[in-house]
N, C-alpha and C positions, 0 to 999 in steps of 0.2 A: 398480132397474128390473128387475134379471136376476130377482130373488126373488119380485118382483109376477108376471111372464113367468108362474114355476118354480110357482109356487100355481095359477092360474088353468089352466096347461095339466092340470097332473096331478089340479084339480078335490080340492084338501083342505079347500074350507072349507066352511061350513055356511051352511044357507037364510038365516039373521041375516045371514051376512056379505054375500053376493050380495044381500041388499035393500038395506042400508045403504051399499055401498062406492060408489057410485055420485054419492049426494046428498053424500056428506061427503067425497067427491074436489070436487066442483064447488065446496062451501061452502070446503077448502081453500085451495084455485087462486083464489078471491074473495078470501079475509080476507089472505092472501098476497099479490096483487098490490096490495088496498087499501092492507097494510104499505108495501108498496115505494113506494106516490106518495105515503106519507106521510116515508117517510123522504128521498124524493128533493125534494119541496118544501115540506114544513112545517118539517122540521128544519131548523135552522140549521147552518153548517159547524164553527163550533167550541160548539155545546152547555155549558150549564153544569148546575150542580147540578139546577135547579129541573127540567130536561128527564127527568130519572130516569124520576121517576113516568108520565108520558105512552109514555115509552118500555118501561115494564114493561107499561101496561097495553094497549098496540098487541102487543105479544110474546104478551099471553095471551090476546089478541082472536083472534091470526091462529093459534094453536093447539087452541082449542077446539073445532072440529070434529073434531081428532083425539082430544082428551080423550071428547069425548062419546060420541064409536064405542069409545076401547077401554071406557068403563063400559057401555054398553051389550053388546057381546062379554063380558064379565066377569059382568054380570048377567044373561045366559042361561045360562051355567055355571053356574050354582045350583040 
C-alpha cells in the first residue's frame, strides 16, 4: 500500500498506467472476492484430489486482471 501511496504522489507512471489501474483494480477486488465465496462455500473442508483442478483454475481467474495490465504495461514498452 505504502509503494502504491509512493507512485502515485511523486506521479512516475505513465498515461497507460492512469487509464488502466483503475478498471483492473475493480476487476481485481471482483474475481478476488468471487475466490473467497468460492473458497468459503463451495469448497469443502477437507478437499480431495479431484478439487485441484477447480482450485487452479479459480487462482488464475482471480489473477488475470493482473496478468493482463502487466502484458499490456509490457506491450507499450515496445
Amino acid at each position: 500500500m505504502l509503494g502504491a501511496r509512493l507512485v502515485f504522489r511523486e506521479r512516475v507512471y505513465s498515461r497507460l498506467v492512469s487509464r488502466i489501474i483503475y478498471p483492473v483494480t475493480g476487476a481485481f477486488v471482483g474475481t478476488v472476492v468471487l475466490a473467497s465465496l468460492y473458497n468459503m462455500f463451495l469448497r469443502p473442508m477437507e478437499p480431495g484430489p479431484e478439487w485441484v483442478v477447480p482450485d487452479v483454475v479459480v487462482t488464475l481467474i482471480a489473477g488475470a486482471p493482473l496478468l493482463y495490465a502487466a502484458v499490456r504495461v509490457f506491450r507499450s514498452g515496445e
